[in-house]
N, C-alpha and C positions, 0 to 999 in steps of 0.2 A: 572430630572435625566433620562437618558438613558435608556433603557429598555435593559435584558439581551436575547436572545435567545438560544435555543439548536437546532442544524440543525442537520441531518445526510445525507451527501452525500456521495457517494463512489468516490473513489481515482481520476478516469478520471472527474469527475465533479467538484472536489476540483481543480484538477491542470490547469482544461478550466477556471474558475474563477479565479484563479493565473495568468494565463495569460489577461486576459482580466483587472484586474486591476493593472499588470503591464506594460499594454499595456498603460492605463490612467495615471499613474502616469508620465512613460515617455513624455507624451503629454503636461502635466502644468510642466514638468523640463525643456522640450526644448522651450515651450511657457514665462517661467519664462528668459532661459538665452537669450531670443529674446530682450524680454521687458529690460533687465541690458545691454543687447550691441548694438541691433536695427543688430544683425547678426545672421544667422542662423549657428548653430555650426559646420555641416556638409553638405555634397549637398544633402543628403538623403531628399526630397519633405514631408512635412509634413504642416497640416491646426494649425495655432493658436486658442489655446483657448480662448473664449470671457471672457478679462481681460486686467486691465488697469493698473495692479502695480504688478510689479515684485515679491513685499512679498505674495499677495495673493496668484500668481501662485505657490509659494514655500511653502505656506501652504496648499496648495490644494495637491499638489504633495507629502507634508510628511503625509496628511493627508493620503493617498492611500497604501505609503509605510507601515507606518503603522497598516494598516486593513491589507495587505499582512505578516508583521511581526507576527501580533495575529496567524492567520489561520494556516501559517508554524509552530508556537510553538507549539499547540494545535496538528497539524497531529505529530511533532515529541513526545506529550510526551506519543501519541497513539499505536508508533511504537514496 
């Protein structure tokens, strides 16, 4: 079983980690809709994830959303 943590960071460091895991998340969704079309969905330049099956990336990707869902619940039920 998973281990629980208590973290304390203030706001700009919660919301840099915000970003940085939704920066990842975005990365295995556009690397997932590559792998289902063999097209990139926009011209925006971006590196694929090393991944071979469209569901992994789509689990990896919910996996990210997520961790971003908990964290935003948590700052909101601080607010």
């Amino acid at each position: 079983m998973a281990r629980a943590y208590r973290i304390e960071l203030d706001d700009v460091d919660l919301h840099q980690i915000l970003d940085g895991l939704k920066m990842r998340a975005e990365s295995w969704e556009r690397t997932a809709d590559y792998l289902g079309t063999d097209k990139m969905r926009d011209a925006e330049f971006f590196l694929l994830e090393e991944c071979g099956k469209q569901e992994e990336a789509n689990d990896i990707a919910n996996h990210y959303r997520s961790i971003i869902h908990k964290i935003r619940s948590q700052m909101d039920e601080q607010e």
